[in-house]
C-alpha positions in Angstrom: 55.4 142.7 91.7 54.6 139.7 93.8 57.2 137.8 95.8 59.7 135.3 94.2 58.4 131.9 95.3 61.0 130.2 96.5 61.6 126.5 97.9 64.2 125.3 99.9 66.1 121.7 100.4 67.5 121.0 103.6 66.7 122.3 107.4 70.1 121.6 109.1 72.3 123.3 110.2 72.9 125.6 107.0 69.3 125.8 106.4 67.8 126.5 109.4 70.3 128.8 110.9 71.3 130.8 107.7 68.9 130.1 104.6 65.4 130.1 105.9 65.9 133.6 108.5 67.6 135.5 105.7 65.5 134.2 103.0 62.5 135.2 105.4 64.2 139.0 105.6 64.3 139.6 102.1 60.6 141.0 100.8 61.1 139.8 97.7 61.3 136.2 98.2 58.8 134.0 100.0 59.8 131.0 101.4 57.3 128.6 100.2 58.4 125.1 101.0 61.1 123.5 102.8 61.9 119.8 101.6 62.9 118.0 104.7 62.1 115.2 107.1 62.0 118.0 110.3 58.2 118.8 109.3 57.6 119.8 112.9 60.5 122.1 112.8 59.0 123.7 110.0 55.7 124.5 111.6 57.3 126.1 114.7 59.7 128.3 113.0 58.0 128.8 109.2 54.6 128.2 109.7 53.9 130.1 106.5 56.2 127.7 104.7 55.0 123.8 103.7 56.9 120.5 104.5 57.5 118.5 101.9 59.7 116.0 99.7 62.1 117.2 97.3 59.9 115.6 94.6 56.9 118.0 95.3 59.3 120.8 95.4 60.7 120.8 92.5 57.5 119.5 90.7 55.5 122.4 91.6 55.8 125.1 88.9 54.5 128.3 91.2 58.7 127.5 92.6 61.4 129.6 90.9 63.7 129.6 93.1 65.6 126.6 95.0 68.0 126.8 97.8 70.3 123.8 98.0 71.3 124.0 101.7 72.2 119.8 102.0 75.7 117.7 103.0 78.2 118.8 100.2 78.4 115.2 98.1 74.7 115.6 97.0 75.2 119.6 96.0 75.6 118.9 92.4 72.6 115.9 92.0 70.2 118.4 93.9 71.0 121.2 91.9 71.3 119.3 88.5 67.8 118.6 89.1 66.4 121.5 90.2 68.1 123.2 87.2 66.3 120.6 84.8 63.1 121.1 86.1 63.6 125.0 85.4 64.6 126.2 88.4 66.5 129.2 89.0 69.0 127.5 92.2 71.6 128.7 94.9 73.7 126.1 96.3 75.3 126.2 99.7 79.1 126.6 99.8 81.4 124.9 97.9 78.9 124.4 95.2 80.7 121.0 94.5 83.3 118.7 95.4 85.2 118.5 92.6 85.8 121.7 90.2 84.7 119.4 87.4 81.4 119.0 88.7 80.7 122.5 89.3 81.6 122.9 85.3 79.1 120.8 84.7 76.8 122.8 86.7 77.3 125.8 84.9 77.2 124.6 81.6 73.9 123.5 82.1 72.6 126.2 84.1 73.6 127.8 80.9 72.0 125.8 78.3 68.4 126.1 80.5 68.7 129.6 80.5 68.8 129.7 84.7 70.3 131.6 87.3 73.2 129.9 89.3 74.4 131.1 92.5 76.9 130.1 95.4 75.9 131.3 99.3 79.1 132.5 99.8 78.1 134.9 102.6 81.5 135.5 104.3 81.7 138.2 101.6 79.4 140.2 104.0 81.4 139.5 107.0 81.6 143.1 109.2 85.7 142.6 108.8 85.9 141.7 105.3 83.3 144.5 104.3 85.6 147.1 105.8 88.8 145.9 104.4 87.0 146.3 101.0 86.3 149.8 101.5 90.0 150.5 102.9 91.6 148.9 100.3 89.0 151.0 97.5 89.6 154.0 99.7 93.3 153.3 98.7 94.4 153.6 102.2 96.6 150.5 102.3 98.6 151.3 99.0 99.7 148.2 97.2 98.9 145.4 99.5 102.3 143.3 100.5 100.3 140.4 102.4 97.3 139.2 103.2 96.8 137.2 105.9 93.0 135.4 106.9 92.3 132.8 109.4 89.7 130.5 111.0 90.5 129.1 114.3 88.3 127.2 116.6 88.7 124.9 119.7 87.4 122.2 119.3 89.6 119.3 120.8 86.4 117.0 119.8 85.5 116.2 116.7 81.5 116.7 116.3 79.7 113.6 114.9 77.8 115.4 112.1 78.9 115.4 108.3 81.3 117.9 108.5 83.7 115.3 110.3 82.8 111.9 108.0 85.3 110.6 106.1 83.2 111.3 103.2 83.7 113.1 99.6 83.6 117.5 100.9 84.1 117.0 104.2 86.8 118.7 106.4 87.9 122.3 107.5 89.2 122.6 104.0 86.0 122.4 102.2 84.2 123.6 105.5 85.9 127.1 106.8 89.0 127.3 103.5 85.8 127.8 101.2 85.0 131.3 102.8 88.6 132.1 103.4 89.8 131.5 99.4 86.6 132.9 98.2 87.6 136.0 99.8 91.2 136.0 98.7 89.5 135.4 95.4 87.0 138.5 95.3 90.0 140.5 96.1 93.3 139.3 93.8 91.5 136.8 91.7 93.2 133.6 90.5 96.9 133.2 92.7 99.7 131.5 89.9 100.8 129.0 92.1 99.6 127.2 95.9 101.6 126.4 98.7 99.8 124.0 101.2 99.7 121.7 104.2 96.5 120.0 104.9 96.7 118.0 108.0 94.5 115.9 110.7 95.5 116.8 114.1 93.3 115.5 116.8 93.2 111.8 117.7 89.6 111.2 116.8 89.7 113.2 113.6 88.9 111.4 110.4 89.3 114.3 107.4 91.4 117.5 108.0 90.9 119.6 110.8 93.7 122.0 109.9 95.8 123.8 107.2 97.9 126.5 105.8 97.8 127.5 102.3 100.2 130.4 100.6 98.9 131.8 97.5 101.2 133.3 95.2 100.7 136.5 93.4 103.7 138.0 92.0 105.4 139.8 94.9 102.5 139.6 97.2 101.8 136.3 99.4 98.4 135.5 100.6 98.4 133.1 104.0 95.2 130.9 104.8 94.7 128.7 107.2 92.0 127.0 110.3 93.0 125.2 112.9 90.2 123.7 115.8 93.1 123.8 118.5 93.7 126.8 118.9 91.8 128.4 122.4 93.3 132.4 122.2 93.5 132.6 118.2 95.8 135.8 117.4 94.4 137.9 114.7 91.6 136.8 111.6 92.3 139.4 109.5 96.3 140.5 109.3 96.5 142.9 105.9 99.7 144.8 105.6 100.1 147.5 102.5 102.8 150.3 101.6 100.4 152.9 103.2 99.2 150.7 106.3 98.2 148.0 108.2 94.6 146.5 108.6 93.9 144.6 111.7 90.6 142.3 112.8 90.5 140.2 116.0 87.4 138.3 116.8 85.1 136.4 114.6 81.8 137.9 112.8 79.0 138.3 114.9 76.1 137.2 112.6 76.6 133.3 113.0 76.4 133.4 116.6 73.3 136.0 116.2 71.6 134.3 113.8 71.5 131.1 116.2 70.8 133.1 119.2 67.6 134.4 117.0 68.2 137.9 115.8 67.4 138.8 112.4 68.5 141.6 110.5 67.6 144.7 110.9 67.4 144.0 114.2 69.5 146.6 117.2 72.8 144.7 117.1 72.4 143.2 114.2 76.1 143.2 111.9 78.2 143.9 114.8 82.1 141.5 115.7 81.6 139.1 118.1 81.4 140.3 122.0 85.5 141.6 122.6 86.2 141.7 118.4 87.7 145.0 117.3 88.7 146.7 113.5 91.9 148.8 113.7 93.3 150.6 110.2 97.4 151.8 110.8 98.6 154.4 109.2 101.9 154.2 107.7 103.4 156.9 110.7 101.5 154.4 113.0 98.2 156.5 113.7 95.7 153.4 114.6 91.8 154.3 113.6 89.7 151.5 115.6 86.5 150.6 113.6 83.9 150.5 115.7 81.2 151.2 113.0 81.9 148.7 111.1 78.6 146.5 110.3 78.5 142.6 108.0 75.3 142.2 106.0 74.6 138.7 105.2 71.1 140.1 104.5 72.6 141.8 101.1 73.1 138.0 99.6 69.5 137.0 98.8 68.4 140.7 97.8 71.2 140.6 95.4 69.4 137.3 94.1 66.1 139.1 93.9 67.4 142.0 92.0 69.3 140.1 89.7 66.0 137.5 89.3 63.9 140.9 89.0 65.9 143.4 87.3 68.9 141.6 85.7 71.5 142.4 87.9 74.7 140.8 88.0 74.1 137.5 90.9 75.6 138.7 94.1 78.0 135.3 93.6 79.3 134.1 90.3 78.7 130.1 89.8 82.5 130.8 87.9 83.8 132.1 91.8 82.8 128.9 93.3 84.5 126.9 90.2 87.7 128.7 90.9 87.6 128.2 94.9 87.5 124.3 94.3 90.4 124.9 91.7 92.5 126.5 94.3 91.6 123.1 97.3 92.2 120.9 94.3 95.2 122.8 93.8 95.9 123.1 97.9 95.4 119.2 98.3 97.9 117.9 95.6 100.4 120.2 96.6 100.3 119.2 100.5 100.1 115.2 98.8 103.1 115.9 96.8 104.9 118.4 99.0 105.5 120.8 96.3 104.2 124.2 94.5 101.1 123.9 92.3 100.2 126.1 89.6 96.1 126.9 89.7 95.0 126.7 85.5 92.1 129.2 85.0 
């Protein structure tokens, strides 16, 4: 069966760094055209892949498949589009601003009979993998609390989009859309947020720090980033009736990507240089990880098999939704100082 040809919008940050080398490690895509105005990127790193306009993209009809890897405010026009002109289309995290908009992107993924999908590839992080299996393995019991951060240093704020006062800008839609994603895949829907979004640096525009407690029944989920912080303590701090999961150190697969590995690759998966995985018994036995491996690879050949073969899409358009419900939910309740219920 010949490739799934597939065209992608935007050659930043997100789409040079993450779409285009895992797209270009899955065999059953081909990256066919790249709509940006960085044609001479293009050449050097995809030379097997056009430049082009968005127009031509989505007007040519051998594309099925569009990545949406552009600033977060012009997700849902981009996509809306691509969907209309029959596209099959993954959006970069958070599919939308608002969780409205995203509604709207489902419905009418829906009524054109398309595929819609959200990168969300922190859900192939080395750490987060192997809690999954621990916690499916049963070895933590009934999980008490849940603890997941994102901490940088970064005294200066960076001049790109990220850091524009602009609609989806900030750590919160930035770095809080991997961490509640993943709290998400795990407990679902929390009944009620605790949160307080802040802007901490002098220069800082939008937020550049929070902490969010999710309630579900007796267990507490804590999320939070901060960009001053220069010895962050741990990123993963899971704590069940049977044990205790530990993970210091970030993912390696960012950093690797940027530094030109690809997966597959010797190395490739691995924590960041000094990261370690450590499972605690409940008589205090520690088993360090040292095996453990992320995958961002497994996003797009989830695509392809569900495209192919009808698989369920590696990320549900509906996850996204609910992760915008929950920072909708997060920035009321640090406006209003007060608990917030999330609706489904």
């Amino acid at each position: 069966m010949s490739p799934i040809q597939t065209g992608l919008i935007g050659y930043g940050l997100a789409g040079s760094v993450f779409h285009a080398p895992l797209l270009l490690a899955e065999p059953c895509l081909r990256l066919a055209a790249i709509a940006t105005s960085r044609a001479g990127q293009v050449r050097s790193d995809v030379p097997s892949a056009r430049a082009c306009e968005v127009d031509a993209l989505l007007d040519d009809p051998a594309i099925e498949l569009v990545v949406v890897a552009t600033p977060n405010d012009s997700h849902v026009p981009l996509a809306a589009r691509a969907l209309r002109a029959g596209k099959h289309v993954v959006v970069d995290k958070p599919l939308a601003v608002r969780s409205a908009e995203a509604q709207q992107l489902i419905d009418l993924a829906s009524r054109h009979g398309r595929l819609l999908s959200v990168f969300q590839n922190r859900r192939w992080d080395a750490g987060f993998l192997a809690l999954r299996r621990a916690i499916e393995e049963d070895r933590l019991g009934d999980i008490a609390s849940y603890e997941a951060r994102f901490d940088r240093f970064r005294p200066q704020p960076k001049t790109g989009w990220r850091e524009r006062d602009e609609p989806g800008a900030g750590v919160l839609y930035d770095l809080g859309a991997h961490l509640i994603d993943q709290a998400l895949a795990l407990f679902g829907l929390p009944e009620l947020v605790d949160a307080d979004v802040a802007v901490q640096r002098a220069q800082a525009r939008v937020p550049d720090w929070f902490q969010l407690r999710l309630h579900y029944g007796r267990r507490r989920v804590l999320l939070g980033a901060s960009t001053l912080m220069a010895r962050p303590g741990p990123q993963l701090a899971v704590h069940g009736e049977r044990g205790s999961f530990l993970q210091f150190g970030l993912d390696g697969q960012e950093a690797a990507l940027k530094s030109g590995l690809r997966p597959g690759q010797p190395g490739w998966g691995a924590l960041a240089a000094g990261g370690t995985l450590r499972l605690y018994d409940a008589d205090g036995a520690e088993h360090v990880l040292d095996d453990a491996r992320g995958a961002y690879e497994q996003y797009y050949r989830g695509i392809a098999a569900s495209l192919r073969d009808g698989a369920p899409p590696p990320v549900r358009a509906e996850d996204a939704r609910d992760t915008l419900r929950v920072i909708e939910a997060a920035m009321r309740s640090s406006a209003e100082r007060r608990s917030v219920a999330v609706l489904p």
